[in-house]
Z-matrix of the N, CA and C atoms (Angstrom, degrees):
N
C 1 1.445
C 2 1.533 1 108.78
N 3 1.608 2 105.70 1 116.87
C 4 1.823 3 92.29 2 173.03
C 5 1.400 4 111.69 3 -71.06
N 6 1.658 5 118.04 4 158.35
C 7 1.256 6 143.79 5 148.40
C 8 1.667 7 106.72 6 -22.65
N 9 1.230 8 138.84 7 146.11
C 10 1.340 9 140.06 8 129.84
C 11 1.688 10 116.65 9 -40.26
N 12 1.637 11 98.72 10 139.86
C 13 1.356 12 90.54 11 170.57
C 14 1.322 13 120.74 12 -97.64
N 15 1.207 14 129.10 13 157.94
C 16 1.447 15 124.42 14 -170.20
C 17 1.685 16 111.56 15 -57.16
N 18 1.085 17 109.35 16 158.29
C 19 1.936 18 119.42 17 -169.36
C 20 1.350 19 87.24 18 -65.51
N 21 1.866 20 101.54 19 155.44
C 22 1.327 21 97.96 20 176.73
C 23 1.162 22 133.36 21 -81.62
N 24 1.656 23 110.27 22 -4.52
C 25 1.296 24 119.50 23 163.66
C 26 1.769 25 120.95 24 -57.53
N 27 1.203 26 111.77 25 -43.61
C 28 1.574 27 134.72 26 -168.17
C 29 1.801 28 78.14 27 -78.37
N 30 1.208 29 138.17 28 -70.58
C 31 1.413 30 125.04 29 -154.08
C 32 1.739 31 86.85 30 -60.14
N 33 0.988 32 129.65 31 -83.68
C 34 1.040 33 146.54 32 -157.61
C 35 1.808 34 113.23 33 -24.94
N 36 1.080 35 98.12 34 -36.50
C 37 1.520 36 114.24 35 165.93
C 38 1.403 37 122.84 36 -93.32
N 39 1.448 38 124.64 37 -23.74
C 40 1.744 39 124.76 38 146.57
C 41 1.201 40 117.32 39 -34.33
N 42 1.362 41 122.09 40 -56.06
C 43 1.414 42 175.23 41 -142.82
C 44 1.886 43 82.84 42 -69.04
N 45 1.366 44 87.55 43 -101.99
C 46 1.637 45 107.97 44 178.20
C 47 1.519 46 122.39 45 -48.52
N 48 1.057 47 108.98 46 -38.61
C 49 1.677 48 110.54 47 156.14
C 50 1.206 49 121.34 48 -58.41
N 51 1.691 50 132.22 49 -70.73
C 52 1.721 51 122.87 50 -179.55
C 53 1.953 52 91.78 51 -55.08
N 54 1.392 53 119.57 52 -60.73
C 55 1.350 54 87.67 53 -162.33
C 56 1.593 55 128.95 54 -42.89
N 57 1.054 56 119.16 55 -56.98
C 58 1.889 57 131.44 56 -178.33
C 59 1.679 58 94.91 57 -47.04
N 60 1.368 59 97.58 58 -41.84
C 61 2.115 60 89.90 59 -162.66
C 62 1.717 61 90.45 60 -69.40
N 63 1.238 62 125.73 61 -26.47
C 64 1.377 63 122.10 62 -159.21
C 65 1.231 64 99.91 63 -88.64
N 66 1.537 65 121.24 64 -45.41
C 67 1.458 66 130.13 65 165.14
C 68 1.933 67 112.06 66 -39.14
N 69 0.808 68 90.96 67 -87.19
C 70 1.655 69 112.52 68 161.52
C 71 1.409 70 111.29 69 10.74
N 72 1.709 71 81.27 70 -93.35
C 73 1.698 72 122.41 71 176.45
C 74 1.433 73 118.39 72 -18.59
N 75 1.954 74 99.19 73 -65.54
C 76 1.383 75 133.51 74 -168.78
C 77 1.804 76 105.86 75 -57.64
N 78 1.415 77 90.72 76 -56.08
C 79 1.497 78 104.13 77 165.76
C 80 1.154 79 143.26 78 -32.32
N 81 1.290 80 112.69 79 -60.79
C 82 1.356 81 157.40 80 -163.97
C 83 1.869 82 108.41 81 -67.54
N 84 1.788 83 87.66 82 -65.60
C 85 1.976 84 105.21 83 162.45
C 86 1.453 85 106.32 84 -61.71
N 87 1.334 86 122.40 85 -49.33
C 88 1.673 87 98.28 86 -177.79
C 89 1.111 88 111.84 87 -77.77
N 90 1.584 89 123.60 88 -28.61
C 91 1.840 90 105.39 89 168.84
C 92 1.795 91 109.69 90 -52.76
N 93 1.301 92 122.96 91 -58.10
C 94 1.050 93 115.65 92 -172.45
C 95 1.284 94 139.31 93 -78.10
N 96 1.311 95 121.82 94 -4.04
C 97 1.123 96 133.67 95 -161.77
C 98 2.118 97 97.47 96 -118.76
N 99 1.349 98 118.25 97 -41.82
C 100 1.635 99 102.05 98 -168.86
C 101 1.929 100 86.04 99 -121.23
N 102 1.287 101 115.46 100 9.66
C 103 1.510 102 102.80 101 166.20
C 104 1.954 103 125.16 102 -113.22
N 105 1.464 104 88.69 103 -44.36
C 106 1.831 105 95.54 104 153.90
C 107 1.813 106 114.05 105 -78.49
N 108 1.352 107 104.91 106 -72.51
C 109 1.482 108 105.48 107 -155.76
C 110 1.848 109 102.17 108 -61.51
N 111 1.242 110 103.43 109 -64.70
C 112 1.672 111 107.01 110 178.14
C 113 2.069 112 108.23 111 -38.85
N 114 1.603 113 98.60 112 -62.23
C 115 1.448 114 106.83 113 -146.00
C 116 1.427 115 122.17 114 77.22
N 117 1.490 116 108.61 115 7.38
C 118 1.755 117 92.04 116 173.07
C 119 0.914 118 119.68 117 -65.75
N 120 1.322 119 146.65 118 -28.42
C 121 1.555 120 143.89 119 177.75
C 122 1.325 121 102.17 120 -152.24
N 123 1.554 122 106.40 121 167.98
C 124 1.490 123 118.42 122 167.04
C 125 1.612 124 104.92 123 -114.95
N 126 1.613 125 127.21 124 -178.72
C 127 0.893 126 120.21 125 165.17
C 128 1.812 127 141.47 126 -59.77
N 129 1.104 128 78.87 127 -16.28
C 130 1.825 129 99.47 128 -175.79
C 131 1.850 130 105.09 129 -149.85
N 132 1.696 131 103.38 130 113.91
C 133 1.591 132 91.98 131 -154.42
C 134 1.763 133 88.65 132 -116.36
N 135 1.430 134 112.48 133 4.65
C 136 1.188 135 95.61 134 -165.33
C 137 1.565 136 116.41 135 -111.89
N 138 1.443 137 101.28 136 48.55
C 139 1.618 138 119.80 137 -173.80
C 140 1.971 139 92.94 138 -140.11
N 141 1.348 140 91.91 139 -164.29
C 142 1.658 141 105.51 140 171.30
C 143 1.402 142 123.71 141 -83.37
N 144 1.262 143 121.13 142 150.53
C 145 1.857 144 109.65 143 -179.10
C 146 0.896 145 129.68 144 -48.09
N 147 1.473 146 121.92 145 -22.77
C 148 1.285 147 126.86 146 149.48
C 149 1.604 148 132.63 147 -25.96
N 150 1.676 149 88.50 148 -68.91
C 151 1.324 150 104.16 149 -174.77
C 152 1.680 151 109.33 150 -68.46
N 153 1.407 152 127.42 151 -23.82
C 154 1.308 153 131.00 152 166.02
C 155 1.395 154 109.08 153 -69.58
N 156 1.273 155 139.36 154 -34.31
C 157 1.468 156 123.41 155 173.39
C 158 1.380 157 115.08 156 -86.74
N 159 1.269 158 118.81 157 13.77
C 160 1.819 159 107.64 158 -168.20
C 161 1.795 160 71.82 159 -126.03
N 162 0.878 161 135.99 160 -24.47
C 163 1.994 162 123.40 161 175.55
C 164 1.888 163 86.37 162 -75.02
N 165 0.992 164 136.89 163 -61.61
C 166 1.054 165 126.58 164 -173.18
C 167 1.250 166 133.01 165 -51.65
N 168 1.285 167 113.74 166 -27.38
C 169 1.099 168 147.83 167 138.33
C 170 1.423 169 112.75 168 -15.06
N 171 0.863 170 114.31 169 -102.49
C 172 1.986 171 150.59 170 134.74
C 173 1.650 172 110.28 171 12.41
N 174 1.987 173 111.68 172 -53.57
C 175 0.706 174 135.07 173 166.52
C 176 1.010 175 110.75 174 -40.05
N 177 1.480 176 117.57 175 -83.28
C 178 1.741 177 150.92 176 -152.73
C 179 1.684 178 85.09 177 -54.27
N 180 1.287 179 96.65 178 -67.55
C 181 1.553 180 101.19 179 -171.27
C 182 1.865 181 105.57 180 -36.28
N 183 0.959 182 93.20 181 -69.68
C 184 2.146 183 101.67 182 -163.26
C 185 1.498 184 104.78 183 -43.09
N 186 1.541 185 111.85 184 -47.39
C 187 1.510 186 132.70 185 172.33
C 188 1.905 187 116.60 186 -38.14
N 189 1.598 188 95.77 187 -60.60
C 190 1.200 189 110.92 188 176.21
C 191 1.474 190 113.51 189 -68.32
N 192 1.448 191 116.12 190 -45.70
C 193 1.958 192 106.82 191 -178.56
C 194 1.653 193 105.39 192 -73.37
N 195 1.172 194 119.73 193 -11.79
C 196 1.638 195 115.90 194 173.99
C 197 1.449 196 94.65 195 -90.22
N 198 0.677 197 151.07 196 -31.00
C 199 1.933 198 147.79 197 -163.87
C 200 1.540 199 103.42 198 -70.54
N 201 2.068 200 100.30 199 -55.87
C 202 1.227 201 99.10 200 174.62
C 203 1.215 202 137.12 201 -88.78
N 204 1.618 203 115.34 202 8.18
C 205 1.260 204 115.45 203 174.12
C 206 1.481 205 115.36 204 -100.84
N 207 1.199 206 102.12 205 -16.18
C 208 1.528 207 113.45 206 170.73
C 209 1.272 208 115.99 207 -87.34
N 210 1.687 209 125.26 208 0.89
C 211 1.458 210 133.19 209 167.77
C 212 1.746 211 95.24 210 -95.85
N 213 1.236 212 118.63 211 -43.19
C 214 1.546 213 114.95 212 -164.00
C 215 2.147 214 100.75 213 -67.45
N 216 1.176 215 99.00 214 -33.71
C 217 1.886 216 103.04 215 168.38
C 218 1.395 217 96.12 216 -50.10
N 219 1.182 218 96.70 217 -80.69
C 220 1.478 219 104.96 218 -171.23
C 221 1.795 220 137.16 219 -24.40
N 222 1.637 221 95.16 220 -39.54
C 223 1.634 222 119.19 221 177.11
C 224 1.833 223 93.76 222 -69.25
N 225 1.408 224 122.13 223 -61.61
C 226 1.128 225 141.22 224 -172.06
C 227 1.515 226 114.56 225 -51.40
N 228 1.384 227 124.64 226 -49.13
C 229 1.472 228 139.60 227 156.91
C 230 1.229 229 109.24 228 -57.82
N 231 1.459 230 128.37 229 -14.36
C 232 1.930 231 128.84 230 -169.00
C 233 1.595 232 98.35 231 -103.77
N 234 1.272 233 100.49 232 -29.82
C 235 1.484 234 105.32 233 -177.78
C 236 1.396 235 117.10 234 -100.93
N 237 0.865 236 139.17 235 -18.72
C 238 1.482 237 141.93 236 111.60
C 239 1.655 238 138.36 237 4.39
N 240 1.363 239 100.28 238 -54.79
C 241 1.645 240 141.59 239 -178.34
C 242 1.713 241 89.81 240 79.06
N 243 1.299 242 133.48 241 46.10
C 244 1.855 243 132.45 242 -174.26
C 245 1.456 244 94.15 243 -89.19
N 246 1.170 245 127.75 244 -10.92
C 247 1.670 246 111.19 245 -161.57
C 248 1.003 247 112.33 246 -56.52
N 249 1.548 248 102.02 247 146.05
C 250 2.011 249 117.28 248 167.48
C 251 1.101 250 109.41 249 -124.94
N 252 1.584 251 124.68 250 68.02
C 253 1.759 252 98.06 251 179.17
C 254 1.594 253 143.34 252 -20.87
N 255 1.551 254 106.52 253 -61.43
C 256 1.103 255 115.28 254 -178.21
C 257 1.518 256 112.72 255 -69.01
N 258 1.452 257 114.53 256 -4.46
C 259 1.973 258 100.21 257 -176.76
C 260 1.713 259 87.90 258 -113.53
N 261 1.364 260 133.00 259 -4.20
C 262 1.471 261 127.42 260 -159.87
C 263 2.046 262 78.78 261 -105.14
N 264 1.220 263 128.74 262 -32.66
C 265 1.343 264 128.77 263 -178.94
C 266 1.612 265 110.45 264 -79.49
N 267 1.391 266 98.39 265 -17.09
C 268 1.468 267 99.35 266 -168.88
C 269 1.690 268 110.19 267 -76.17
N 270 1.340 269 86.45 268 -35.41
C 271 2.001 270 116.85 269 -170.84
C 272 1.172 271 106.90 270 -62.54
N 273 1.697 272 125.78 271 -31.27
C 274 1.257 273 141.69 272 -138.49
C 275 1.963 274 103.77 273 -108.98
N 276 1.207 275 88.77 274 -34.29
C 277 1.787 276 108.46 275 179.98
C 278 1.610 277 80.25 276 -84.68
N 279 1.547 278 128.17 277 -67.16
C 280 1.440 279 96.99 278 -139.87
C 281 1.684 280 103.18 279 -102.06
N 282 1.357 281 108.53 280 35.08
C 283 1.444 282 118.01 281 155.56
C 284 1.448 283 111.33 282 -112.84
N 285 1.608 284 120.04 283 -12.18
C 286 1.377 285 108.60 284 168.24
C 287 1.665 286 106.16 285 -97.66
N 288 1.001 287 118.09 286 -10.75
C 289 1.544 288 128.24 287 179.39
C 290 1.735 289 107.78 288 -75.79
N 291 1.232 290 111.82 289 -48.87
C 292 1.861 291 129.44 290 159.75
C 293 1.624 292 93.58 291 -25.06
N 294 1.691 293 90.11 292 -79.29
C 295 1.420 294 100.22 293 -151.26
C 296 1.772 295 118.44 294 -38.44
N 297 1.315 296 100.11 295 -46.50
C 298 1.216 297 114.78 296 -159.26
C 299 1.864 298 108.85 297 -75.25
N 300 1.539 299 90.80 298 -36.72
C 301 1.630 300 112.24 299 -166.17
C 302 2.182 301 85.49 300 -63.30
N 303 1.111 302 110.51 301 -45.65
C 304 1.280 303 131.88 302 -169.55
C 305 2.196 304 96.49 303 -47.75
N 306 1.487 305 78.71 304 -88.19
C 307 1.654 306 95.33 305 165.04
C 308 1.710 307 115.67 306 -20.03
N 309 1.423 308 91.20 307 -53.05
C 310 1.844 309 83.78 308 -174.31
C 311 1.582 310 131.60 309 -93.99
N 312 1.517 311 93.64 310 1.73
C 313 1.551 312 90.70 311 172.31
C 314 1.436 313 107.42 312 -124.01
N 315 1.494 314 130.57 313 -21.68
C 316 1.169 315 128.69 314 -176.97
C 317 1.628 316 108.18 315 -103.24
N 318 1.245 317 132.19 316 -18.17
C 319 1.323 318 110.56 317 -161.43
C 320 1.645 319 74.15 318 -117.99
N 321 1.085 320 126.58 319 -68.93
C 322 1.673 321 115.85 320 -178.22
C 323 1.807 322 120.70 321 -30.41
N 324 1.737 323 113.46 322 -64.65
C 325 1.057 324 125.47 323 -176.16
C 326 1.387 325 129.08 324 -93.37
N 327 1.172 326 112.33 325 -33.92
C 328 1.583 327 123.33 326 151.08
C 329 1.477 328 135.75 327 -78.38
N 330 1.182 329 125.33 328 -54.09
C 331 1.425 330 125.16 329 170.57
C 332 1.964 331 114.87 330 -80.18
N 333 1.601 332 93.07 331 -22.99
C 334 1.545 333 88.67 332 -178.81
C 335 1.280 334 126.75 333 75.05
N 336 1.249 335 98.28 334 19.45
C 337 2.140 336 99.21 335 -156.99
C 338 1.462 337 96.86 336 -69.14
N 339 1.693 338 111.60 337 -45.02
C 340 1.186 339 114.52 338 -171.19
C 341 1.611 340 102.02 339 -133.94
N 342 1.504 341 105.94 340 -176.77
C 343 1.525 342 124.38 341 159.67
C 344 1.352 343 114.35 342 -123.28
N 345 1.513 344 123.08 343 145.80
C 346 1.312 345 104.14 344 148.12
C 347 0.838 346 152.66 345 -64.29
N 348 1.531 347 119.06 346 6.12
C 349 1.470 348 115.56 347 167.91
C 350 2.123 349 92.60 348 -172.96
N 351 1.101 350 111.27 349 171.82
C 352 1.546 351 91.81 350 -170.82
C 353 1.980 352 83.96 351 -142.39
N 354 1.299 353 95.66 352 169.58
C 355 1.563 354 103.78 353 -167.12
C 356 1.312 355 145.81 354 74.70
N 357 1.905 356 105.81 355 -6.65
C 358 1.172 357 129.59 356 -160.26
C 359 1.792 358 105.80 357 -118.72
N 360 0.879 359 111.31 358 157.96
C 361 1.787 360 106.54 359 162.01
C 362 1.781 361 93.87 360 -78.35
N 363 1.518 362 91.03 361 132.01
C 364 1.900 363 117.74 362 -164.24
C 365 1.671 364 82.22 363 -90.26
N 366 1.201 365 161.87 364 19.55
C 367 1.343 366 144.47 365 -140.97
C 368 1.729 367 90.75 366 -115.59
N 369 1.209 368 126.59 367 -90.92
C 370 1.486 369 122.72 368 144.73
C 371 1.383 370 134.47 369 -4.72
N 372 1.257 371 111.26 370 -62.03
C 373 1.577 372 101.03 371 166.09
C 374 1.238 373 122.16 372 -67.45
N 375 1.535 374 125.48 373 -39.91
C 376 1.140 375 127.09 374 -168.91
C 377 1.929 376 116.72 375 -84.48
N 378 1.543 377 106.64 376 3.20
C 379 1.233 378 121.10 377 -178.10
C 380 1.775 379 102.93 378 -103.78
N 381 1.367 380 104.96 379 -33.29
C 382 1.592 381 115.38 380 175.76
C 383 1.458 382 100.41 381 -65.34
N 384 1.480 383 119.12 382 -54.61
C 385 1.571 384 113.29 383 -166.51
C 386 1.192 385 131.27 384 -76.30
N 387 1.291 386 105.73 385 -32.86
C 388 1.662 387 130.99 386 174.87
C 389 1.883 388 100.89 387 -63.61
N 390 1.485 389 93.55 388 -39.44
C 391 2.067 390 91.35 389 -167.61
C 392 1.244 391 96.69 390 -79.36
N 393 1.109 392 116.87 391 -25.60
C 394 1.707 393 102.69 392 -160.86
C 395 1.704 394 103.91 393 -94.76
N 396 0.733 395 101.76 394 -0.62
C 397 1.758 396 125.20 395 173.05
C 398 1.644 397 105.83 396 -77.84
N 399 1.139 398 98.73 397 -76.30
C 400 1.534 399 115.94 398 -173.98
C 401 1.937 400 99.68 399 -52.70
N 402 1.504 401 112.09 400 -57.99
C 403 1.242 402 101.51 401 159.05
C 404 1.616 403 148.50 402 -29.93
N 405 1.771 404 98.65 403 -71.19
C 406 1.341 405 80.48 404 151.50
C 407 1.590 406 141.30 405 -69.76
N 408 1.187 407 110.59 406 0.91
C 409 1.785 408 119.23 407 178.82
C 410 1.248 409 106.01 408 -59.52
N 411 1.851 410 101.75 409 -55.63
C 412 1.412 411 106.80 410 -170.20
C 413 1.796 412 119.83 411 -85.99
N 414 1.504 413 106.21 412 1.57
C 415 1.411 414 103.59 413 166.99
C 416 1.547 415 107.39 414 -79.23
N 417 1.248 416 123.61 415 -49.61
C 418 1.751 417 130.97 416 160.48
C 419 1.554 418 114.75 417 -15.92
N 420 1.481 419 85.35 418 -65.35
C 421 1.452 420 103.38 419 -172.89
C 422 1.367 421 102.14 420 -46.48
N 423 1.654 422 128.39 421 -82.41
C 424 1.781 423 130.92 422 175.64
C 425 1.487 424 96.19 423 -36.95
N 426 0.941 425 141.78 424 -27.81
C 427 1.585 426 118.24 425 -153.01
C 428 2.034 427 85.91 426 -76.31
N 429 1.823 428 104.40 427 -55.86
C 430 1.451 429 105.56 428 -168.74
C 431 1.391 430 111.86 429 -41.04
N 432 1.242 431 113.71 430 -48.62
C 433 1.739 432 128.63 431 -152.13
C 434 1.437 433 79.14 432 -66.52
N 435 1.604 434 124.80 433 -47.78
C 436 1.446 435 112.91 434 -164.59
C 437 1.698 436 121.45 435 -58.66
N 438 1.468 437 98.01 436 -37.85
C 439 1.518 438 109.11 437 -155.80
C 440 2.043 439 93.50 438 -83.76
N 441 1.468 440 99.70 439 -27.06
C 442 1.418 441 87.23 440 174.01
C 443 1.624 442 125.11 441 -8.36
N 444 1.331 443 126.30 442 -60.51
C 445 1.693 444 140.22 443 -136.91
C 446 1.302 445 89.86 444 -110.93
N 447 1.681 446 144.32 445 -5.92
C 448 1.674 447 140.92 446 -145.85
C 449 1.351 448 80.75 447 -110.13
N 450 1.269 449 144.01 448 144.42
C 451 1.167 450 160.35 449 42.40
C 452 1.653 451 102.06 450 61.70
N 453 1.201 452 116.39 451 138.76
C 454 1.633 453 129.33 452 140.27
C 455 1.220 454 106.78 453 -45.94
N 456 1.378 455 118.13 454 158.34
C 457 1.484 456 155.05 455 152.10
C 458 1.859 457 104.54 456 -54.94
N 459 0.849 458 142.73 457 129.41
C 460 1.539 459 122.20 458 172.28
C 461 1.416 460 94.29 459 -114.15
């Protein structure tokens, strides 16, 4: 006999918590890691440096109020006793898997805002970022389908 699945209120807020923290998260490492530490790009490259550090800006910001609002669910679901590991982990992969999957085909290849890296053949990078995106999307993805049938934490 499976477990009950958690109410849809309680999923529904697992849900919205891993995504934003995953959103966030995802965010957060590519702001800091290939826009400060690297300098390969900023968020918006096709203005003055200016205009690339005040989008980054912008960035950091959106990154950071999803990180922490998707930690404050999280406290709230713990205190609760609502937890689902496997569907709150699931949310978390395929909201940081979004982000990135997002990043590499629409803002890189479609909108153009930026590149991942400029001066280089984009073929490699843009096959590393896009896969490993889509990867974690679709590990998210199994985790949800999994946690479907699990029960809360009590």
């Amino acid at each position: 006999m499976t477990a009950p699945s958690p109410a849809p209120d309680t999923r529904r807020r697992l849900l919205v918590s891993g995504l934003l923290l995953g959103l966030g998260a995802a965010g957060a490492i590519d702001e800091i890691v290939f826009h400060q530490l690297l300098h390969w790009h900023h968020f918006y490259d096709r203005a003055s440096g200016d205009a690339g550090l005040v989008s980054d800006g912008l960035l950091h910001a959106a990154t950071w109020s999803a990180t922490v609002a998707g930690l404050a669910l999280l406290a709230d679901l713990r205190r609760r006793g609502a937890f689902a590991a496997v569907t709150w982990w699931g949310a978390v992969l395929t909201g940081a898997g979004a982000f990135q999957t997002w990043d590499g085909v629409v803002q890189h290849k479609v909108l153009r805002l930026h590149q991942v890296r400029y001066g280089v053949d984009l073929t490699g990078y843009d096959l590393a970022w896009t896969g490993a995106g889509v990867l974690v999307l679709l590990a998210g993805i199994v985790l949800l389908v999994r946690g479907r049938g699990r029960p809360a934490a009590g």
